[in-house]
C-alpha positions as CSV (number, residue, x, y, z in Angstrom):
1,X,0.0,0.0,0.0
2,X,1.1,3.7,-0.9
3,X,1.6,6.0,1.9
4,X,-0.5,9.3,1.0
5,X,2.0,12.2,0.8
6,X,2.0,15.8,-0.1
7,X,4.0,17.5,-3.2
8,X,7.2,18.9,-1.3
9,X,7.4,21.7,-4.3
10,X,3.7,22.6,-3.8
11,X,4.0,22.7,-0.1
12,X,7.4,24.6,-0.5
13,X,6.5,26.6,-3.5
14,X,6.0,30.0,-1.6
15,X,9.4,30.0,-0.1
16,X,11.5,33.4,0.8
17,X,14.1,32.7,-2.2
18,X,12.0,31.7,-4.7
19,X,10.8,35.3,-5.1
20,X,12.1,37.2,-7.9
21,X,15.5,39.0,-7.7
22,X,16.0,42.9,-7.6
23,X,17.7,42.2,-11.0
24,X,14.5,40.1,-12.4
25,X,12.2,43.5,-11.1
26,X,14.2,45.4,-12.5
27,X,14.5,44.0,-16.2
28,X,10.8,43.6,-16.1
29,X,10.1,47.2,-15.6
30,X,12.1,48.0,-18.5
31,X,10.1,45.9,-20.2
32,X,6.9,47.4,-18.9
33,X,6.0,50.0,-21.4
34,X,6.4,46.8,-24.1
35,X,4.0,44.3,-21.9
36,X,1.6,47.4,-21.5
37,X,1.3,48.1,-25.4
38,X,1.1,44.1,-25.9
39,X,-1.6,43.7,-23.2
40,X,-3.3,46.6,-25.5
41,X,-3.5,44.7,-28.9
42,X,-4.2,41.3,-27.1
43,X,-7.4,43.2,-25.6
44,X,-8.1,45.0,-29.5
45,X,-7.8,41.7,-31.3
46,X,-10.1,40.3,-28.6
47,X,-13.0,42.3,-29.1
48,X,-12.9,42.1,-33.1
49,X,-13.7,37.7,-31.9
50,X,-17.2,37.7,-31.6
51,X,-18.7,39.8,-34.0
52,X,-17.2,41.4,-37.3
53,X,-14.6,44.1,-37.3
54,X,-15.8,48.0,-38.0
55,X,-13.5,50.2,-39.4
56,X,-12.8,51.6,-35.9
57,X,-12.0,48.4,-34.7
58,X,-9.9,47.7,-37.3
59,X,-8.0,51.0,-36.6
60,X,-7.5,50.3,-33.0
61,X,-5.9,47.2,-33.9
62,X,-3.7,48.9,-36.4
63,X,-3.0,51.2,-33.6
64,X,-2.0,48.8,-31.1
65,X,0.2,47.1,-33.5
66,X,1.8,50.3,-34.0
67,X,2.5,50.9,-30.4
68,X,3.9,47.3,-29.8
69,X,6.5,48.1,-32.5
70,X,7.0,51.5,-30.7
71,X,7.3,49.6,-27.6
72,X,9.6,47.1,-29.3
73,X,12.0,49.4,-31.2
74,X,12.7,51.5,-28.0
75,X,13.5,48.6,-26.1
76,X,15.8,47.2,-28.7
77,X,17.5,50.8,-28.9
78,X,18.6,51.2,-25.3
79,X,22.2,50.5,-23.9
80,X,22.5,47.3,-22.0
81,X,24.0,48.0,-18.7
82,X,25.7,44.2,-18.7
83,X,28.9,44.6,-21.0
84,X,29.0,41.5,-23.3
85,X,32.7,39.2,-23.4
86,X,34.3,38.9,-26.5
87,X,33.9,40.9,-29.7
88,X,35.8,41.8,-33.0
89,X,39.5,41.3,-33.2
């Protein structure tokens, strides 16, 4: 007969150090402005699902997608603050 036990990682899953690092936080508010503008198009394309898209909702989608690659393009364009090893001889 199995003994009933309990899933250690379950049980143990709201432990002190599994919480994110100040470096995690950190990197995810520079991502913020990104998430935000994504969370934006998800919630456009979302209401276009149930019934057919207008012409305004089909610019607010065109919108959001604009913003994401806003969002995107800035991101991509700021200086890393961890130097990178190695390089061009």
């Amino acid at each position: 007969m199995d003994p009933i036990v309990t899933v250690q990682d379950a049980v143990t899953a709201f432990e002190p150090w599994l919480e994110p690092t100040t470096a995690e936080l950190d990197a995810i508010e520079v991502e913020m402005p990104l998430i935000r503008a994504e969370v934006e198009l998800l919630d456009a394309q979302i209401m276009t699902l149930d019934r057919p898209a207008n012409e305004l909702d089909t610019r607010r989608v065109r919108r959001a997608r604009r913003r994401v690659l806003a969002a995107r393009r800035e991101l991509s364009n700021q200086p890393t603050t961890v130097g990178t090893s190695g390089g061009a001889a």
